[in-house]
LUMKE-288765 format. One record per residue (C-alpha): z, x, y. Coordinates in pm, 1 decimal. Layout:
LUMKE-288765
node zz->Z&xx->X&yy->Y
...
//
This chain:
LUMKE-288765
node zz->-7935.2&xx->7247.0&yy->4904.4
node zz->-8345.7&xx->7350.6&yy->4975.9
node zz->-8319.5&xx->7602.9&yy->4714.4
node zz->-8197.9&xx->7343.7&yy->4467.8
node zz->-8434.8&xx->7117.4&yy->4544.3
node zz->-8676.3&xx->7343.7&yy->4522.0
node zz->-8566.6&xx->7455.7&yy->4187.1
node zz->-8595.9&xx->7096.8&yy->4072.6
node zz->-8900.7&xx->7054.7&yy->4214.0
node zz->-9064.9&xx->7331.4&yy->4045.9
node zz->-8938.1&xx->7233.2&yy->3671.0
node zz->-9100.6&xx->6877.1&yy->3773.1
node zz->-8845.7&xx->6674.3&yy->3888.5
node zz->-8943.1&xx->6293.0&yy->4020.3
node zz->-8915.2&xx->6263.8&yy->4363.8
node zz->-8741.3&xx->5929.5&yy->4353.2
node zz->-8462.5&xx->6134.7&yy->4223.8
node zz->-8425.5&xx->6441.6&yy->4479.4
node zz->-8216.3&xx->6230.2&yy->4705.6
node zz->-7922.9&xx->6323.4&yy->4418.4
node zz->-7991.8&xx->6720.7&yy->4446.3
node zz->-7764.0&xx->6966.0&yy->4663.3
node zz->-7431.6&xx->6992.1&yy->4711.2
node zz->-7445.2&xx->6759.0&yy->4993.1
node zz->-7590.9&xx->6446.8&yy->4817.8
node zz->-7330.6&xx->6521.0&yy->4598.3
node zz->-7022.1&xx->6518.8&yy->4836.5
node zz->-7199.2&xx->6171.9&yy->4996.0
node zz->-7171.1&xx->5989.1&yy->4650.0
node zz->-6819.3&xx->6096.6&yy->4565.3
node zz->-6723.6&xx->5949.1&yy->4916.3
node zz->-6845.7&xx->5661.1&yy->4815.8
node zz->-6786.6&xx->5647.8&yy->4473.5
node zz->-6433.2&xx->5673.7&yy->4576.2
node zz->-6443.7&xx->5422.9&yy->4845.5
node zz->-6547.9&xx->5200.5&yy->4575.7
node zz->-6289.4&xx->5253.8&yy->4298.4
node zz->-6002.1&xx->5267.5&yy->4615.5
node zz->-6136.8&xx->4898.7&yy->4701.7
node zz->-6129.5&xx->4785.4&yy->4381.5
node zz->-5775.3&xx->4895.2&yy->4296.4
node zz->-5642.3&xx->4801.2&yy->4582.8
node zz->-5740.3&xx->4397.2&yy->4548.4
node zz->-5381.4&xx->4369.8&yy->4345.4
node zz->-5197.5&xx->4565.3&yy->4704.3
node zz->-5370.8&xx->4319.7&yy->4912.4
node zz->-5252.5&xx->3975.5&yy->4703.3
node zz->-4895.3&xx->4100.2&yy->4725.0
node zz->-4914.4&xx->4198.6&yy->5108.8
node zz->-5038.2&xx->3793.0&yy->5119.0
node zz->-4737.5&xx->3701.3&yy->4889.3
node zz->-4544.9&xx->3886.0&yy->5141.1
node zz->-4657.7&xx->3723.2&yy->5410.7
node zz->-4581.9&xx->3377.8&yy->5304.1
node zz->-4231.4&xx->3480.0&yy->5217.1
node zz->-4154.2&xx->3635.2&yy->5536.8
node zz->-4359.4&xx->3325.5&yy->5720.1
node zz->-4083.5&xx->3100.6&yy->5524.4
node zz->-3796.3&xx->3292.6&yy->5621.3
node zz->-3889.4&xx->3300.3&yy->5993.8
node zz->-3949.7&xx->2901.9&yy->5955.4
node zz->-3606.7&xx->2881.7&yy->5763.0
node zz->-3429.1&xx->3060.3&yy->6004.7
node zz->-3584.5&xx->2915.3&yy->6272.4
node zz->-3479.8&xx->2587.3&yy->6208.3
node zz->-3139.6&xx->2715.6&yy->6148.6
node zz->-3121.0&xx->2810.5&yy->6511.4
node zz->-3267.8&xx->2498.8&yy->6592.4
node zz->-3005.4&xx->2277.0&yy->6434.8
node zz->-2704.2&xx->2474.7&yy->6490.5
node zz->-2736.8&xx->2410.1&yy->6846.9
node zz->-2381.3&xx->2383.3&yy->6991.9
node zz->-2488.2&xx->1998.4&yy->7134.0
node zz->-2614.3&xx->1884.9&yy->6788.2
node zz->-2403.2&xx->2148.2&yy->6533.5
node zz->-2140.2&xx->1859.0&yy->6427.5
node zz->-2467.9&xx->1633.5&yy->6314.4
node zz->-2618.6&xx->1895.9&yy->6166.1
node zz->-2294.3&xx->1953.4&yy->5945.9
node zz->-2215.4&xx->1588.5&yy->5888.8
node zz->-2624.0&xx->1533.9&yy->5776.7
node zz->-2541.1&xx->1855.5&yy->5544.1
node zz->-2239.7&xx->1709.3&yy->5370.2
node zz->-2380.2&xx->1324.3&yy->5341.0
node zz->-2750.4&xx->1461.7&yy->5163.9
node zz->-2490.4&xx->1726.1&yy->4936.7
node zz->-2293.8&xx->1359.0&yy->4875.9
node zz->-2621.3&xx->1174.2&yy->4803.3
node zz->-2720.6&xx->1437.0&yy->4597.1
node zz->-2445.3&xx->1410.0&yy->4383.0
node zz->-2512.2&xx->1065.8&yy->4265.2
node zz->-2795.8&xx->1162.8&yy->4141.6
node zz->-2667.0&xx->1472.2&yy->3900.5
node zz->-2381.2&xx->1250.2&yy->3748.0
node zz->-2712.8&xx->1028.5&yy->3656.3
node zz->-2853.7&xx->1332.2&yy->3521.6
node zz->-3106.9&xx->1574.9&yy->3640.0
node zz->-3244.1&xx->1822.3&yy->3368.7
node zz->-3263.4&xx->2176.0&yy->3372.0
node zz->-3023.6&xx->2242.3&yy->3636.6
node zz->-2759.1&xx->2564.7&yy->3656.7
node zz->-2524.9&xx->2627.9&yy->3623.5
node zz->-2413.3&xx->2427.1&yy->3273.9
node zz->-2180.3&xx->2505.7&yy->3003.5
node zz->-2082.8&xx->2408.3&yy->2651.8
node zz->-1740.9&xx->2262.4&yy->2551.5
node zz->-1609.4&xx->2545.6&yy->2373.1
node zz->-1707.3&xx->2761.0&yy->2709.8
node zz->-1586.5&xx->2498.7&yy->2958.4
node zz->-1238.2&xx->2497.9&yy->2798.8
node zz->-1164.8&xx->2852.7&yy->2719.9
node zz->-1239.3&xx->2847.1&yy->3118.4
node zz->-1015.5&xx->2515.8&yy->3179.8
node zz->-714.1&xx->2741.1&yy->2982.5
node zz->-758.5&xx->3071.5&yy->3158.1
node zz->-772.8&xx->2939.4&yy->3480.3
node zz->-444.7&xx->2725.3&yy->3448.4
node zz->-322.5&xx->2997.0&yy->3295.6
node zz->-350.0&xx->3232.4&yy->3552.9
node zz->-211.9&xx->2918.3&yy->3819.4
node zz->72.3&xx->2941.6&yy->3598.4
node zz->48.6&xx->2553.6&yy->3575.0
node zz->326.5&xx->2393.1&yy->3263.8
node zz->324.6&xx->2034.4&yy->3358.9
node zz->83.8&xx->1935.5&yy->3098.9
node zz->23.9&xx->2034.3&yy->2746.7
node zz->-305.2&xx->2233.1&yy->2687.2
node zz->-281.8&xx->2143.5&yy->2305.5
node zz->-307.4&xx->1788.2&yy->2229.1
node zz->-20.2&xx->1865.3&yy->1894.0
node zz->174.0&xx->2125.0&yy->1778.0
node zz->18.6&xx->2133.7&yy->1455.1
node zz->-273.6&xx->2347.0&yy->1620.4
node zz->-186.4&xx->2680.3&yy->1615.0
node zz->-411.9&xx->2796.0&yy->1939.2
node zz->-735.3&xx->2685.0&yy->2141.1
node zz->-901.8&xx->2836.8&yy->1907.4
node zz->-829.9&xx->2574.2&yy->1602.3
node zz->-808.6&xx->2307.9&yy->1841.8
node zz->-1204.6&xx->2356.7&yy->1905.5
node zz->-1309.5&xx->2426.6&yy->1539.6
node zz->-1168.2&xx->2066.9&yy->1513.2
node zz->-1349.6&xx->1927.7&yy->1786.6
node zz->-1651.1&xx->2115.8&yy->1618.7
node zz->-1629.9&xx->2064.3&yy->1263.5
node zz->-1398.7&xx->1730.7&yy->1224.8
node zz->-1484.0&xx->1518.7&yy->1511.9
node zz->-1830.7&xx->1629.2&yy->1547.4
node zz->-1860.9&xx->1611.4&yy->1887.2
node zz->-2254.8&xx->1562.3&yy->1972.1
node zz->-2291.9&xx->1747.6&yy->2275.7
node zz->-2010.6&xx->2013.7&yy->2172.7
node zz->-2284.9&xx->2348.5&yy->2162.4
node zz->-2510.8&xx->2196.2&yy->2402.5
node zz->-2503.7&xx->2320.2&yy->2791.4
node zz->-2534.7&xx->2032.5&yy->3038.6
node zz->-2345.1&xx->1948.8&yy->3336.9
node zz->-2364.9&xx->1669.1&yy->3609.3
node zz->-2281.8&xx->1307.3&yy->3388.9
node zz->-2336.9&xx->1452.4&yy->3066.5
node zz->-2060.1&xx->1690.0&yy->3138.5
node zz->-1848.5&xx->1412.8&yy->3195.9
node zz->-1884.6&xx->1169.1&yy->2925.2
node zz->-1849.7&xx->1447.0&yy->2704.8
node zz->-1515.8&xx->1553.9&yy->2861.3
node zz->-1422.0&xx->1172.1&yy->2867.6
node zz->-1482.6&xx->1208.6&yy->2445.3
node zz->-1231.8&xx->1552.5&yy->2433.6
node zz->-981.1&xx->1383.9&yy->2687.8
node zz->-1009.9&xx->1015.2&yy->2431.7
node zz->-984.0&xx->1267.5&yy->2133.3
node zz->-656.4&xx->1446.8&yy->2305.4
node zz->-483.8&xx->1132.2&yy->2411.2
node zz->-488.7&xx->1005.2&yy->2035.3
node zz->-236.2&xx->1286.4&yy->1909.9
node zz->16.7&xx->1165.8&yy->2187.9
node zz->350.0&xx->1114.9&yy->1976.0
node zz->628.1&xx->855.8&yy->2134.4
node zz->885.1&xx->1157.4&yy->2102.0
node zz->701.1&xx->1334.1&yy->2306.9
node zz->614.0&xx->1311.4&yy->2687.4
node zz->265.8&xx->1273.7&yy->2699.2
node zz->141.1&xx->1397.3&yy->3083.9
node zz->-225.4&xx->1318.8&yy->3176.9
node zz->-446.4&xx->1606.1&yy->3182.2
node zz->-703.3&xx->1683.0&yy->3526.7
node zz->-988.8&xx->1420.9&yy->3465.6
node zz->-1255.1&xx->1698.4&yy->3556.9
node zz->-1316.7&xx->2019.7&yy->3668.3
node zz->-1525.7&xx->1906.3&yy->3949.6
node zz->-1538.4&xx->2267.0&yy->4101.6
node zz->-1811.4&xx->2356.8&yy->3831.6
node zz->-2043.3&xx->2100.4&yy->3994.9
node zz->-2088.6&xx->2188.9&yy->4365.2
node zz->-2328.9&xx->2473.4&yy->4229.2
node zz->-2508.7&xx->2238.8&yy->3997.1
node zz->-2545.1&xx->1991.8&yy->4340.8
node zz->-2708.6&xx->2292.0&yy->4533.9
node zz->-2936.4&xx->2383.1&yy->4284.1
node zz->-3076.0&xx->2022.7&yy->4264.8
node zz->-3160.3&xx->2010.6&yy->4629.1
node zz->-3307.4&xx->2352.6&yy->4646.2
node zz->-3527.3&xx->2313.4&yy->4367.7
node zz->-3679.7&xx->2008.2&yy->4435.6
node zz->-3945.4&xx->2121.5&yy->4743.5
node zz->-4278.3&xx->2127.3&yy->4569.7
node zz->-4193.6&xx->1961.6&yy->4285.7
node zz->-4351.7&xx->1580.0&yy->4147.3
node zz->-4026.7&xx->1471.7&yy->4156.8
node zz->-3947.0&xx->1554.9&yy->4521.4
node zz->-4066.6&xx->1222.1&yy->4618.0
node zz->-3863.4&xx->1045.7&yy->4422.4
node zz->-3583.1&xx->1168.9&yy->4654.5
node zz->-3498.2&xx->1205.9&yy->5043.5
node zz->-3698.8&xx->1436.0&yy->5180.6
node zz->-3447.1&xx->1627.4&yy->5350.2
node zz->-3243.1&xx->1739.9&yy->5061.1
node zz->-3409.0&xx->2064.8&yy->5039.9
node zz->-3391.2&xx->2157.7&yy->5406.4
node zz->-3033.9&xx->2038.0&yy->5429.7
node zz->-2988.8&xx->2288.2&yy->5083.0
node zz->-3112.6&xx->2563.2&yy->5234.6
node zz->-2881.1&xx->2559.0&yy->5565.9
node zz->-2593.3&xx->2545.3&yy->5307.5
node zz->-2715.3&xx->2832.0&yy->5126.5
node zz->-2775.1&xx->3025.6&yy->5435.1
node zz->-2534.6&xx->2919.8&yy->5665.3
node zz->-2191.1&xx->3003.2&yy->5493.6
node zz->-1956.7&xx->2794.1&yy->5703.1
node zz->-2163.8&xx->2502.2&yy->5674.4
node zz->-2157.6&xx->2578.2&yy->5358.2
node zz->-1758.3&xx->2619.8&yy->5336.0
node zz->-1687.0&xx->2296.7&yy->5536.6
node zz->-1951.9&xx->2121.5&yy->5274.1
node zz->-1729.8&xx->2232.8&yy->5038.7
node zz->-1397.6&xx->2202.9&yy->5132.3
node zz->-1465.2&xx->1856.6&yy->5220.1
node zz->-1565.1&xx->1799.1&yy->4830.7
node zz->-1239.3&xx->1974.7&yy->4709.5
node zz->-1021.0&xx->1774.3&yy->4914.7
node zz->-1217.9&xx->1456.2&yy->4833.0
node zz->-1181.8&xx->1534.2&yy->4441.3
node zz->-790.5&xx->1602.0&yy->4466.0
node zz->-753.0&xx->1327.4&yy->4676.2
node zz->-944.5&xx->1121.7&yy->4405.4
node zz->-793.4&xx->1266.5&yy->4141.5
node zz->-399.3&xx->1182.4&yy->4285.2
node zz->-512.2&xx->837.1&yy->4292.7
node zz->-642.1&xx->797.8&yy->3960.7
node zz->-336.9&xx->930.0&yy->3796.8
node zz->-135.0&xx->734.3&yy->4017.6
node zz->-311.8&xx->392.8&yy->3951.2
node zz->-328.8&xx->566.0&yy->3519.5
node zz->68.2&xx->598.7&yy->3565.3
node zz->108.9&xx->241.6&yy->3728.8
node zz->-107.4&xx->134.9&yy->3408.5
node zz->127.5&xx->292.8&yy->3133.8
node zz->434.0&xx->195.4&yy->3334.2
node zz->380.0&xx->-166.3&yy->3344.7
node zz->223.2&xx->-206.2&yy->2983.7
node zz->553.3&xx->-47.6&yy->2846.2
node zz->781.7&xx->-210.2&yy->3080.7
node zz->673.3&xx->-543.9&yy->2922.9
node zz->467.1&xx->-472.9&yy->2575.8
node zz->470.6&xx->-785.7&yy->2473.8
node zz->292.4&xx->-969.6&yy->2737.7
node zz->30.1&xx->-680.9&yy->2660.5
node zz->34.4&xx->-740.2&yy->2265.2
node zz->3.3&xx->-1114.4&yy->2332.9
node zz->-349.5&xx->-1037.7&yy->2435.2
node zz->-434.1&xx->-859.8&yy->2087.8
node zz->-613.5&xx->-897.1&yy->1840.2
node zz->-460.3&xx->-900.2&yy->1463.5
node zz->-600.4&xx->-865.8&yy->1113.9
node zz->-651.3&xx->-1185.8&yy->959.2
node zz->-774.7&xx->-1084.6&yy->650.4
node zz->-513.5&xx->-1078.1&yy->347.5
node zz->-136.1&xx->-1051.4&yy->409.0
node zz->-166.9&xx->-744.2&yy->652.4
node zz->69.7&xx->-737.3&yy->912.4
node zz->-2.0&xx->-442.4&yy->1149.4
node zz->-200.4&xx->-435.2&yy->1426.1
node zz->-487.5&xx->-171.8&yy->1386.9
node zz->-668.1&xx->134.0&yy->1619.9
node zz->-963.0&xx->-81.7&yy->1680.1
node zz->-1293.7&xx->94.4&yy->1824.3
node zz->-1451.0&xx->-48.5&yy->2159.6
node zz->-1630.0&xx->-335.9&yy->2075.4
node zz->-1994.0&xx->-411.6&yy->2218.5
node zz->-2045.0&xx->-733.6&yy->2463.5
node zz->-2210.6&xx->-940.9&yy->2177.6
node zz->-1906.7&xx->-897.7&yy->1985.2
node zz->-1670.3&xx->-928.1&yy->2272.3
node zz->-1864.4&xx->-1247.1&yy->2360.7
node zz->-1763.0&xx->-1417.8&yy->2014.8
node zz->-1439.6&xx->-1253.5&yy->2031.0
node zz->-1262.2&xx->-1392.1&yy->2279.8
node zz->-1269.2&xx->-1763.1&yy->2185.6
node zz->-1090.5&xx->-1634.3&yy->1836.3
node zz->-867.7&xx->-1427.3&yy->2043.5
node zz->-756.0&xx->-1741.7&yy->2242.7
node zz->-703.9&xx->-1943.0&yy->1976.1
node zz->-501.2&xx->-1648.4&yy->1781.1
node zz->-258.9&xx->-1635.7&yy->2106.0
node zz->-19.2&xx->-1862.8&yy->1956.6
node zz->-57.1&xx->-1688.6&yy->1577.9
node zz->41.8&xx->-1372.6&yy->1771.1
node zz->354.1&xx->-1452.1&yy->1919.8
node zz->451.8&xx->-1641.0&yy->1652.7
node zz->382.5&xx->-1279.4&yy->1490.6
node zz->590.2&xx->-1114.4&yy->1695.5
node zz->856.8&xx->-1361.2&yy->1662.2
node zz->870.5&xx->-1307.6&yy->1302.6
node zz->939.6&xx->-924.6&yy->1340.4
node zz->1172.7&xx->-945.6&yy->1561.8
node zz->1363.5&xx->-1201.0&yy->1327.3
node zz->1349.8&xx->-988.4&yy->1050.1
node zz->1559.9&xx->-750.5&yy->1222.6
node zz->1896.4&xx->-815.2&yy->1112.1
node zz->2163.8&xx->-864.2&yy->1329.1
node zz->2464.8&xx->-834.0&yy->1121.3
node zz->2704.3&xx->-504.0&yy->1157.2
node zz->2705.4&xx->-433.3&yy->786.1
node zz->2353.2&xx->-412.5&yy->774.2
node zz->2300.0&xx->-144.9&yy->1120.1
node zz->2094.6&xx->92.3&yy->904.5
node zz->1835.2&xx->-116.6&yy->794.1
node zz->1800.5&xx->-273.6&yy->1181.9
node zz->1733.8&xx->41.5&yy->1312.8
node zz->1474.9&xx->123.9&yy->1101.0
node zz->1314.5&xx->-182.6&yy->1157.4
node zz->1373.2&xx->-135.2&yy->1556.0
node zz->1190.4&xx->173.7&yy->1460.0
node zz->913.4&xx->81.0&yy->1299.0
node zz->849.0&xx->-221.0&yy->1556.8
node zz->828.2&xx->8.0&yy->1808.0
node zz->575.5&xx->242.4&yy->1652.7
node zz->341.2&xx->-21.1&yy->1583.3
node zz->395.9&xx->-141.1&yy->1920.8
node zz->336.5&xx->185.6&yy->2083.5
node zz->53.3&xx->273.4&yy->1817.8
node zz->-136.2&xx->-25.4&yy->1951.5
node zz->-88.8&xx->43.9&yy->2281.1
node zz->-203.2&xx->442.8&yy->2237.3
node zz->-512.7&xx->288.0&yy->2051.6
node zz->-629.4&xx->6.7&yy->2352.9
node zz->-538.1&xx->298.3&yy->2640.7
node zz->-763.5&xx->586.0&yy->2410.9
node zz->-1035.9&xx->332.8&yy->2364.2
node zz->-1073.5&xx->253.4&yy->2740.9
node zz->-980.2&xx->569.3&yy->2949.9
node zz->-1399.8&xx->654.4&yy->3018.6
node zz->-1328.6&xx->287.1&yy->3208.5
node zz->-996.9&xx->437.9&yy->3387.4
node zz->-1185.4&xx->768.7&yy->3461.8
node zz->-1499.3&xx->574.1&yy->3542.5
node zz->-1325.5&xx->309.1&yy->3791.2
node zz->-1086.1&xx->496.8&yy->3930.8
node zz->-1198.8&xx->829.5&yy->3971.3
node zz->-1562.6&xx->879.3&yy->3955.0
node zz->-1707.2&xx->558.2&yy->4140.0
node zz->-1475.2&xx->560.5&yy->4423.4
node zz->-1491.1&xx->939.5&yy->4481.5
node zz->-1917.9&xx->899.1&yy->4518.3
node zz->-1869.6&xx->617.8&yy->4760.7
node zz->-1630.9&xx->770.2&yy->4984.5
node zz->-1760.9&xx->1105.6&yy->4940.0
node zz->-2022.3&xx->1055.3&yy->5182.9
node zz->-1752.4&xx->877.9&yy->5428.9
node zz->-1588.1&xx->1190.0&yy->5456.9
node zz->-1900.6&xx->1432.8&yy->5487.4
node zz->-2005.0&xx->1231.4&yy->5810.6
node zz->-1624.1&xx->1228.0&yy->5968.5
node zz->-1640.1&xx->1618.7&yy->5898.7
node zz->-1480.0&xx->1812.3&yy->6217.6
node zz->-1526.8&xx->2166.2&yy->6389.2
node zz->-1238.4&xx->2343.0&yy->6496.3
node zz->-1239.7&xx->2576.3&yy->6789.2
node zz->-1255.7&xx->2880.1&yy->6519.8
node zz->-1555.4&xx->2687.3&yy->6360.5
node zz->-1727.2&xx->2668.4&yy->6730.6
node zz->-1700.7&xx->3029.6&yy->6800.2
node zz->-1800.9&xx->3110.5&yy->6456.2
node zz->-2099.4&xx->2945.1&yy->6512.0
node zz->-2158.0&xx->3125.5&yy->6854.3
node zz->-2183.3&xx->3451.0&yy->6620.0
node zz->-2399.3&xx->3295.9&yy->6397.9
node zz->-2627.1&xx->3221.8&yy->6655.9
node zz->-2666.4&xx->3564.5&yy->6814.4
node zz->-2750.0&xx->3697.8&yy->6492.5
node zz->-3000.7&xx->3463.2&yy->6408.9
node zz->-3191.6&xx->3536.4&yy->6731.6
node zz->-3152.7&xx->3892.1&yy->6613.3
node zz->-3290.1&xx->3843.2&yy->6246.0
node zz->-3598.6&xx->3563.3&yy->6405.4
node zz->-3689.3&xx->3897.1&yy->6612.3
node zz->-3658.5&xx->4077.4&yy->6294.4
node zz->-3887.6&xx->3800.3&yy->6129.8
node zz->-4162.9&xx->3767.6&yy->6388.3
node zz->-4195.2&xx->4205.1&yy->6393.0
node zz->-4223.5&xx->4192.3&yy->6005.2
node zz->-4469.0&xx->3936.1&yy->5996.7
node zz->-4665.9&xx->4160.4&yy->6233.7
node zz->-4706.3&xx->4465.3&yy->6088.5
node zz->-4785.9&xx->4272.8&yy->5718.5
node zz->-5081.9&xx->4082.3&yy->5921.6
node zz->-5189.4&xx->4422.5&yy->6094.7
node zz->-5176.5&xx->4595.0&yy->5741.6
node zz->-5315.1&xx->4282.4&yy->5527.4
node zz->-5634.4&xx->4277.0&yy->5833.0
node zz->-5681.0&xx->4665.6&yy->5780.9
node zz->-5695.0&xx->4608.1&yy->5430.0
node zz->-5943.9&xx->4332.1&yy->5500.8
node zz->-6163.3&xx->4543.6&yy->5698.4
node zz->-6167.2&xx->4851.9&yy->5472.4
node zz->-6283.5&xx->4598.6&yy->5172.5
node zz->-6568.7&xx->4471.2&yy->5378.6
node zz->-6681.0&xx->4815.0&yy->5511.1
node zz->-6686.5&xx->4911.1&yy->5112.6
node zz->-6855.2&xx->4578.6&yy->4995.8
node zz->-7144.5&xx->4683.3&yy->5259.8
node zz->-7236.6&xx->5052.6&yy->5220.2
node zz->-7177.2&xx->5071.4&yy->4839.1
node zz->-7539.4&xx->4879.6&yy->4732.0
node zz->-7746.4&xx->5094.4&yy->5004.4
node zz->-7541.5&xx->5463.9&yy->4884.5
node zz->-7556.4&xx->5365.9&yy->4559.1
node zz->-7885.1&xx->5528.5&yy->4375.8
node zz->-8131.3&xx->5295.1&yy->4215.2
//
């Protein structure tokens, strides 16, 4: 190092710049030239060590209050406040929430409606609405392309997913023939929406609209998603409240059918004909809005009389004579299709009310009935006895992790700072 400087001295070298010369001054900058670059690469290391640290921070607060509320003295109210905030929660999906998972289109949602009662083996309803569709597959290239169904190739779920299904199940119901036994499909696949419910709740923490709803959805979401037999008793409870639901409506939808065609002329008296011209049939009339069923019904009470007398007339125009049996049959006949193509029409036209009255709305109220008269077994309490032990386990797990990412982010820290205050006085000027 002397003889360099030296050297440099004698081939006139400034003296402001000899403090660079010899191997030494050398080694000193590449420390901290390196020291330097090593801090400055390492800012990215440091923000995901912090990243890290909030994420294992919210696990050890999640799982805390996990073992909190599973405490055997307050586990059956933690449960029951589960299931009533996943009931809640459900009101507000068949509303409609946007962007929530999982959703499907119609084509999707009834390929998966086939295979799965396909592989239950289930025959006591037709999956084709005639037999003048060859497969599924021409069935929903007419729902596609014929019907035009609005919402057929978009994904939603939650209400939109059921009006839509109340459209297919309207559109299916009109092909019923009277030869033919028509059976009442499932009203929904409500299965498809417990997911949909969970992601709502989860997603809402941090979020504007989080205070448009209770604040304890997302903390009752995420004991459901970690707690699996919360999660399964949540659950359960659902399935058994949508079958029980479901046997209800098509009890009550049965009841409907049976007593409109045990007496359909009580239920034609009620109708209303054409007026215009001669025509004598009764037609497939649309649902009518309340303005026009508001100037309707006067017309309609007045037309009683014109309708039975209607009715009277086609039934006298059957003949009654033995040489004449052909032609009263075919008249019998015909009666009876108009009478049951009527009937078809006014059932098609109002089944979203069925579904909507007698399925849906009753199955939200009581829904969150049976979430808070939701019971442990003896299983479910020594279940929960495991949980426990584990949790303590993974909170000690927790608390060491968060440890060594504080030790590492507050070496990191230190390093930085020790670099930030040599490099201006090593640097040369």
């Amino acid at each position: 190092d002397e003889e360099d400087r030296r050297q440099m001295q004698r081939r006139g070298l400034s003296e402001k710049y000899m403090s660079t010369i010899g191997f030494s001054n050398f080694a000193s900058f590449m420390e901290t030239k390196i020291e330097s670059m090593f801090g400055e690469a390492i800012g990215p290391v440091l923000a995901n060590l912090k990243e890290l640290k909030e994420s294992a921070e919210s696990e050890e607060q999640s799982l805390s209050v996990e073992l909190q509320d599973t405490d055997p003295k307050r586990i059956v109210s933690t449960v029951r406040d589960c299931g009533v905030s996943f009931a809640m929660a459900l009101t507000h999906v068949m509303e409609g929430v946007l962007e929530l998972k999982p959703v499907m289109n119609l084509e999707d949602e009834l390929r998966e409606f086939h295979d799965h009662h396909r592989a239950l083996g289930s025959n006591h309803f037709s999956t084709l609405p005639s037999g003048d569709f060859v497969g599924l597959g021409e069935y929903i290239d007419y729902l596609r392309d014929e019907m035009q169904l609005a919402t057929f190739d978009v994904e939603v779920n939650g209400g939109a997913q059921f009006r839509r299904l109340m459209s297919e199940v309207e559109i299916f119901l009109r092909f019923s023939e009277i030869a033919v036994e028509t059976k009442k499909k499932d009203v929904i696949q409500a299965r498809g929406q417990k997911e949909a419910i969970l992601n709502f709740m989860l997603t809402l923490e941090g979020t504007p609209a989080a205070n448009m709803f209770s604040p304890l959805f997302p903390r009752h979401a995420r004991l459901i998603q970690q707690n699996e037999m919360i999660k399964h008793l949540v659950f359960q409870t659902y399935d058994m409240a949508c079958q029980r639901q479901l046997k209800q409506f098509l009890d009550l939808f049965d009841n409907i059918l049976t007593s409109t065609f045990s007496n359909p002329w009580v239920f034609l008296k009620g109708a209303t004909t054409e007026s215009e011209g001669d025509v004598e049939d009764l037609k497939d009339d649309v649902l009518p809005s309340f303005e026009d069923t508001k100037m309707r019904i006067p017309k309609e009470i007045e037309s009683r009389c014109s309708t039975e007398g209607q009715l009277c007339k086609w039934l006298a125009e059957i003949p009654t004579e033995s040489n004449q049996i052909d032609d009263a049959v075919d008249k019998v006949q015909m009666l009876v299709l108009r009478t049951y193509s009527f009937i078809r029409s006014q059932v098609c036209d109002q089944v979203e009310l069925f579904s909507e009255s007698f399925f849906k709305l009753p199955m939200m109220r009581r829904l969150e009935e049976d979430m808070a008269m939701i019971e442990l077994s003896e299983e479910d309490h020594e279940n929960y006895k495991i949980r426990r032990e584990r949790l303590e386990g993974e909170i000690k797990r927790a608390k060491t992790h968060n440890v060594e990412i504080e030790a590492c982010i507050v070496r990191i820290q230190g390093f930085l700072l020790t670099c930030a205050a040599r490099a201006p006085a090593s640097m040369p000027k």
